[in-house]
C-alpha positions as CSV (number, residue, x, y, z in Angstrom):
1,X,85.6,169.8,24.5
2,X,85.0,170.8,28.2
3,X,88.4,171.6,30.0
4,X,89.4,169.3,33.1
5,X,89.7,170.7,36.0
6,X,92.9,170.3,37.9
7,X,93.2,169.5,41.3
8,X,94.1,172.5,43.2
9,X,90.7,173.8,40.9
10,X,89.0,171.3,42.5
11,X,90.3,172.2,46.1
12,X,89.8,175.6,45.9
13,X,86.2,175.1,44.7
14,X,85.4,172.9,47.4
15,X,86.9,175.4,50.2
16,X,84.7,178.4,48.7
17,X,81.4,176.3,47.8
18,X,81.1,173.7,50.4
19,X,79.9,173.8,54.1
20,X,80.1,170.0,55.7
21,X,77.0,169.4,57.0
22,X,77.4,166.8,59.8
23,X,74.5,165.1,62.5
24,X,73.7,166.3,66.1
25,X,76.6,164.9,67.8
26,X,76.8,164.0,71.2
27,X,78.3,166.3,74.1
28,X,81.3,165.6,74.7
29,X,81.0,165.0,78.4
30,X,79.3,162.1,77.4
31,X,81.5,161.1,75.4
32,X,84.1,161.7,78.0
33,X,82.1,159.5,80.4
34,X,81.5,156.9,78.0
35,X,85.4,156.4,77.4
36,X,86.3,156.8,80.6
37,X,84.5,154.0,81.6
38,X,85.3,151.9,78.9
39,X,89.2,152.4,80.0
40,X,88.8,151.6,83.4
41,X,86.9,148.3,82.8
42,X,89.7,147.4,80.3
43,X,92.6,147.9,83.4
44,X,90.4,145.7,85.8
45,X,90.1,143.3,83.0
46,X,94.0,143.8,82.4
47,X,94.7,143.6,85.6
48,X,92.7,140.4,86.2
49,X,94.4,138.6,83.4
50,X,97.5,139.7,84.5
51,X,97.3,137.9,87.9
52,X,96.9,134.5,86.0
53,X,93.0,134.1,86.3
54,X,93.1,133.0,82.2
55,X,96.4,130.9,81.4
56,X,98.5,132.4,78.5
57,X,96.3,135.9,78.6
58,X,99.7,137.7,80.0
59,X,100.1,138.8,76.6
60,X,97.0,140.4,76.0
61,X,96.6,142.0,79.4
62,X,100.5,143.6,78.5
63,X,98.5,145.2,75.5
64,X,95.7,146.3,77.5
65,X,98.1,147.7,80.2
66,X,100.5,149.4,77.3
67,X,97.4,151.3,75.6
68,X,96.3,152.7,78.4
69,X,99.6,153.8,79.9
70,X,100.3,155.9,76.6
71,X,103.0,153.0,75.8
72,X,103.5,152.4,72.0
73,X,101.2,149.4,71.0
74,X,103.0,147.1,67.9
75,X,101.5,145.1,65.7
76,X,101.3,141.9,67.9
77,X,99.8,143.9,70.5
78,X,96.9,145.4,68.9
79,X,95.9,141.9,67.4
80,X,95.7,140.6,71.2
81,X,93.5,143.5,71.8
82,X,91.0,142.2,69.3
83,X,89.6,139.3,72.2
84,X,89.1,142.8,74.1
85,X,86.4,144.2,71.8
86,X,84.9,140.9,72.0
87,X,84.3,141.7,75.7
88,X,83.9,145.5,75.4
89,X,82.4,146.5,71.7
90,X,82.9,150.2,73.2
91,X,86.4,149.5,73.5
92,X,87.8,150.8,69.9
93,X,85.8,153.8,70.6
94,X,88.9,154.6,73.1
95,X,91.8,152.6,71.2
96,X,90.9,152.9,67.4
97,X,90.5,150.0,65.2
98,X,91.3,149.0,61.7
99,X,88.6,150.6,58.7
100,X,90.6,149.0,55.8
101,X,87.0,147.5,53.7
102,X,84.4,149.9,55.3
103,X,84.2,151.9,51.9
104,X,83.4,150.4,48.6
105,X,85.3,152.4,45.6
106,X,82.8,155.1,44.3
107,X,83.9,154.3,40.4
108,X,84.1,150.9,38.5
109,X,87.3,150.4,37.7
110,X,89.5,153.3,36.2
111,X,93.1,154.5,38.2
112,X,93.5,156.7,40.8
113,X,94.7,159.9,39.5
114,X,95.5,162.3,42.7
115,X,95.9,161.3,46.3
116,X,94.6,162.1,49.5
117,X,97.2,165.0,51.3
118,X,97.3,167.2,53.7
119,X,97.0,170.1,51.1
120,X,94.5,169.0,49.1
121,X,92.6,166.2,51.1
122,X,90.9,164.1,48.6
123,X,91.6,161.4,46.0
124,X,90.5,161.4,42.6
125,X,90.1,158.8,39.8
126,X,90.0,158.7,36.1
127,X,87.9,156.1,34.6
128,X,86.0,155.6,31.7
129,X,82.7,155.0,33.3
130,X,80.6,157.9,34.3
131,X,78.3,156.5,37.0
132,X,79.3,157.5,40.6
133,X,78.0,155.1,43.3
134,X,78.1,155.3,47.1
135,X,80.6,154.0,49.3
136,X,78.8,152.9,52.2
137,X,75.1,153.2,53.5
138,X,73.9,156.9,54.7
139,X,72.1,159.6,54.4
140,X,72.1,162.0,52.1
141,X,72.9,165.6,54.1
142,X,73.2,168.1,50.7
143,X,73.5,168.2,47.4
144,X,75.6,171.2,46.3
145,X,76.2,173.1,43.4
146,X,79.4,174.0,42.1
147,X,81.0,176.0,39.4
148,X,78.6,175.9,35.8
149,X,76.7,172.5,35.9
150,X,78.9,170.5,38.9
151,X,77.0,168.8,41.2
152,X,78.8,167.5,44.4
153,X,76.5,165.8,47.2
154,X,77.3,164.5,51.1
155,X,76.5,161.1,52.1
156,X,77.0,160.6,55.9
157,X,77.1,157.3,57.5
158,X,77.5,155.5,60.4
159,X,80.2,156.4,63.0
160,X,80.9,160.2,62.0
161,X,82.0,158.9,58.3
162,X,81.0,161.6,56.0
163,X,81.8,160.7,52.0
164,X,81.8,163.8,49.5
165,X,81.6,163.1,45.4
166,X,82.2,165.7,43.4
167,X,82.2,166.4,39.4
168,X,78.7,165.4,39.0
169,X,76.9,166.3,36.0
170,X,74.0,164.5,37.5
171,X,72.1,163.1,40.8
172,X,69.1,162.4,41.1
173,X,69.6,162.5,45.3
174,X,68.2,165.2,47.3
175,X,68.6,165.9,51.3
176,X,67.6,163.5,53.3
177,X,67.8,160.6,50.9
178,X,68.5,157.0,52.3
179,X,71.4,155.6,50.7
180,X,72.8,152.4,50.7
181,X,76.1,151.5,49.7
182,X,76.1,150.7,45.8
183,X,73.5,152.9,45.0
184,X,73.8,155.4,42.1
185,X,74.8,159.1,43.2
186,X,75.2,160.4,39.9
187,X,76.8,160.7,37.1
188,X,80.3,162.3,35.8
189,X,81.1,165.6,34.0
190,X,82.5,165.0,30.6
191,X,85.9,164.6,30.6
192,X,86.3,165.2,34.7
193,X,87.2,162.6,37.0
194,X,85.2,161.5,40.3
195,X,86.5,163.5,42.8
196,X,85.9,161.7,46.6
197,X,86.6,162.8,49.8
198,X,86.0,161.2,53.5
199,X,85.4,163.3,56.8
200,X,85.3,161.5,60.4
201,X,83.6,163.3,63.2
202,X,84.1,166.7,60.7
203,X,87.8,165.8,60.2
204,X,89.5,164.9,56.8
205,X,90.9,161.3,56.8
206,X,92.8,159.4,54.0
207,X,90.1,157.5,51.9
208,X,93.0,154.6,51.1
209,X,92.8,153.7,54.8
210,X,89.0,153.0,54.6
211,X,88.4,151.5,51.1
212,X,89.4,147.7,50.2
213,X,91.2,147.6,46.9
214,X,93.1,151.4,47.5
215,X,96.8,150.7,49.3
C-alpha cells in the first residue's frame, strides 16, 4: 500500500518542484492610473451625494468618504458600497469585494483534512472519489511533475486567480488547455488526498474565502 504523504511532505515538495507560472500582467503605472481614477470619481460621487443631490444616499456617500480616507469600513458600510460598483464596475478593483462562491470545490464530497495557513498555504481533502475537477474556468499554464508518479498542474483564471491541484496520478491536460470550471483535471494517487492551493496576482490566498460550501 502506497504511503500518504503528510502535509509538510507536500509543502516542501511544492516549494522545491514548483515555479508559479502567472500571465503578462499589466505595468503597474497603469494600474496606478486606473485606481487612481477610479478613487477620485468615487469622492465626486461621494461628495455629490453628500450635499443632498439623492435623498437618503448620506449613508452611502459616508462609506465612500470612509474608504477612501483609510477609515475602517463595517459591515453596513461596505453593503452601501455595493450601489457604487453599480456606477463604477472598476471600483472593487480599488476597495476589494466579496469572492465567497467564485471557486467550485475540486473533489465530490469527502472532508477537509488540512487548512489553508500561513506555513503551509493550502488545503487538502480526503475523499473517497478520485477524480479531481476544476474550480473555475482558465487556462491551463503547466503541468508539473512531482516526486515518483505525482502529477500537479496550474489552472489560471480570470482576475490574477491561479488554482494548483496536486497528488495527481493522472491528467490528461497539457499547457495551454482551455478549462472550464467542472472539467476533469485528473485523477488521485492511491491513498493521497487532493491537495489545492489558490494564488491572486502571484500571492497565496485562503481557498475557504473563495469556495461556496468551505467556512
Amino acid at each position: 500500500m502506497e504511503k500518504q504523504t503528510t502535509t509538510g511532505e507536500l509543502r516542501a515538495k511544492k516549494t522545491q518542484l514548483i515555479e508559479w507560472r502567472e500571465p503578462e500582467k499589466k505595468r503597474r503605472s497603469e494600474e496606478l492610473l486606473k485606481n487612481l481614477a477610479v478613487a477620485a470619481a468615487l469622492v465626486l460621487c461621494a461628495v455629490t451625494l453628500r450635499g443632498g443631490a439623492i435623498p437618503g444616499a448620506t449613508g452611502a456617500a459616508d462609506a465612500v468618504l470612509a474608504a477612501t480616507t483609510g477609515e475602517t469600513l463595517l459591515d453596513d458600510q461596505l453593503g452601501k458600497l455595493s450601489f457604487v460598483s453599480r456606477l463604477f464596475p472598476e471600483a472593487t478593483l480599488v476597495f476589494g469585494e466579496n469572492h465567497k462562491g467564485d471557486l467550485a470545490l475540486p473533489v465530490s464530497g469527502g472532508m477537509v483534512a488540512h487548512a489553508w495557513s500561513e506555513a503551509e498555504p493550502y488545503m487538502t481533502w480526503r475523499t473517497e472519489q478520485q477524480e479531481v475537477y476544476a474550480a473555475m474556468s482558465g487556462v491551463v499554464m503547466g503541468v508539473f511533475h512531482g516526486e515518483n508518479e505525482e502529477r500537479l498542474v496550474q489552472v489560471t483564471g480570470e482576475n490574477g486567480i491561479s488554482c494548483l491541484y496536486g497528488n495527481l496520478k493522472k491528467t490528461d491536460l497539457q499547457t495551454g488547455d482551455a478549462v472550464s470550471a467542472g472539467d476533469m483535471v485528473g485523477v488521485l494517487l492511491e491513498n493521497s488526498d487532493c491537495v489545492f492551493e489558490v494564488r491572486v496576482d502571484g500571492i497565496s490566498v485562503d481557498p475557504a474565502a473563495y469556495l461556496a460550501n468551505v467556512s
